[in-house]
C-alpha positions as a LaTeX table, in Angstrom:
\begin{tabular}{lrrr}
\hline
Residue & $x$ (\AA) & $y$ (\AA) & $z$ (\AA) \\
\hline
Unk1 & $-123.36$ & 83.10 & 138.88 \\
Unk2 & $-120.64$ & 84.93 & 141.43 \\
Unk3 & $-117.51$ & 83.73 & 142.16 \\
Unk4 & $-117.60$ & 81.79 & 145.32 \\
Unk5 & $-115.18$ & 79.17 & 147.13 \\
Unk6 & $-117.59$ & 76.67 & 147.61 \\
Unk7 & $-121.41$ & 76.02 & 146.69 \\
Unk8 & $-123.37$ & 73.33 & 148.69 \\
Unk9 & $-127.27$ & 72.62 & 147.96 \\
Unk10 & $-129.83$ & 70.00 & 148.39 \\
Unk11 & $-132.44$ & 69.76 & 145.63 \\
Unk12 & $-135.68$ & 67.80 & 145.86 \\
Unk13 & $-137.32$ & 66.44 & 142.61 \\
Unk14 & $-138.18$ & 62.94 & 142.05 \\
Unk15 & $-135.61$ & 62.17 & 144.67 \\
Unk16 & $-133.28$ & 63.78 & 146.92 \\
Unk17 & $-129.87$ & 65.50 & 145.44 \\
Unk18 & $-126.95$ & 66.84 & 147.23 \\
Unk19 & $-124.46$ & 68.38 & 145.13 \\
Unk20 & $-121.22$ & 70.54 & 145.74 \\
Unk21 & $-119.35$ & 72.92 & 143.61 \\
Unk22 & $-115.89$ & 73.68 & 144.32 \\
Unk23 & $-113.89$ & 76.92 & 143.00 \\
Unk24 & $-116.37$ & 78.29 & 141.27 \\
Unk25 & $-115.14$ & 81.38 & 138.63 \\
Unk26 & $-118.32$ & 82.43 & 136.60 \\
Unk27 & $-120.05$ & 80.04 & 135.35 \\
Unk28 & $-117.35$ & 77.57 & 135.83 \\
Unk29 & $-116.38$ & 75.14 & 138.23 \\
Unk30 & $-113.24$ & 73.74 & 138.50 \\
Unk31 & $-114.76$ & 70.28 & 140.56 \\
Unk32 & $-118.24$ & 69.34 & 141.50 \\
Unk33 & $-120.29$ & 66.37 & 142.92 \\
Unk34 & $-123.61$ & 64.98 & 143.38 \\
Unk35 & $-125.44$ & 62.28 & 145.21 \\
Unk36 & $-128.55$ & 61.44 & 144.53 \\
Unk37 & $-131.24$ & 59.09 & 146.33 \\
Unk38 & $-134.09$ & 58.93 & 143.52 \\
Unk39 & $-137.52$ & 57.57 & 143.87 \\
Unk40 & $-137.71$ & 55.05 & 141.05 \\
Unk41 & $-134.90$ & 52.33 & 140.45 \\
Unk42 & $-132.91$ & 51.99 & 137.47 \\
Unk43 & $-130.91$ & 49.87 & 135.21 \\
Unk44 & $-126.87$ & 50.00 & 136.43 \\
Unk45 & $-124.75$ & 52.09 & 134.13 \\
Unk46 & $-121.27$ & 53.73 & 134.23 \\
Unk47 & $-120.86$ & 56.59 & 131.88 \\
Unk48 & $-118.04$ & 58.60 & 131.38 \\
Unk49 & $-118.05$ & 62.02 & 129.05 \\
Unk50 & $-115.85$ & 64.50 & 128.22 \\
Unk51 & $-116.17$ & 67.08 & 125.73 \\
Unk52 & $-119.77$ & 69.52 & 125.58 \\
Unk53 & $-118.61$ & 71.72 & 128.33 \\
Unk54 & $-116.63$ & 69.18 & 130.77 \\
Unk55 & $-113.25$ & 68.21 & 130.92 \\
Unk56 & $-114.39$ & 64.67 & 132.58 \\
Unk57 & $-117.51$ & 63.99 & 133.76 \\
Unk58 & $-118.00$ & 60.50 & 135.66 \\
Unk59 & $-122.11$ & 59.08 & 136.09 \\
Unk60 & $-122.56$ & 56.12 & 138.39 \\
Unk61 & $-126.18$ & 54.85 & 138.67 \\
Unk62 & $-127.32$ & 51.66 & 139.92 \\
Unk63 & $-130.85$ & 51.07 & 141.71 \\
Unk64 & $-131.93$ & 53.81 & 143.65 \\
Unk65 & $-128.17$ & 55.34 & 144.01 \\
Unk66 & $-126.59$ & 57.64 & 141.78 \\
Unk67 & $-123.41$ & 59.21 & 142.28 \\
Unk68 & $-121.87$ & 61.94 & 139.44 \\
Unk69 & $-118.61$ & 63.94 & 139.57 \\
Unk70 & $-116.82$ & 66.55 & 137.17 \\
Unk71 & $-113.82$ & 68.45 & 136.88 \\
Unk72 & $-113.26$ & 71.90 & 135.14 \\
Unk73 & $-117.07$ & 72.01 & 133.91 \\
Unk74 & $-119.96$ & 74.65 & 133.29 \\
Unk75 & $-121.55$ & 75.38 & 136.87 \\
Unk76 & $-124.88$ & 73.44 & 137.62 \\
Unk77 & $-127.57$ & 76.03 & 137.66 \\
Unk78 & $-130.64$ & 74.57 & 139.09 \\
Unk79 & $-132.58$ & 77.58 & 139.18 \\
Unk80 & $-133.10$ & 77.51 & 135.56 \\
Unk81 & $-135.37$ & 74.67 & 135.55 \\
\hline
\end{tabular}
């Protein structure tokens, strides 16, 4: 991973994703975000983490909809899967 500003993407896979890095140092970012637009509905949930490699990390899923943010995280690499 290079150091870069800013890293925007769109990722297809059961669903669309749009995600954003910002300030991006290695394989760290200091905050990123996705929305997502999956194909199958889910249950609503909040979930909120910290610790494993994230300062904060905030999930938001309800339906369809699903909305995540970080801050001061590991980099999502979506290459690797």
């Amino acid at each position: 991973m290079k150091n870069s500003l800013i890293i925007c993407d769109k990722r297809e896979d059961y669903g669309t994703d749009w995600y954003a890095s910002i300030i991006n140092i290695r394989k760290w970012s200091l905050f990123q975000v996705s929305v997502s637009f999956n194909d199958y509905p889910s249950w609503p949930y909040l979930q909120i983490r910290s610790g494993s490699g994230d300062v904060l990390n905030v999930l938001f899923w309800a339906h369809k909809f699903g909305l995540d943010f970080t801050f001061m995280s590991r980099t999502w690499d979506w290459s690797r899967y």
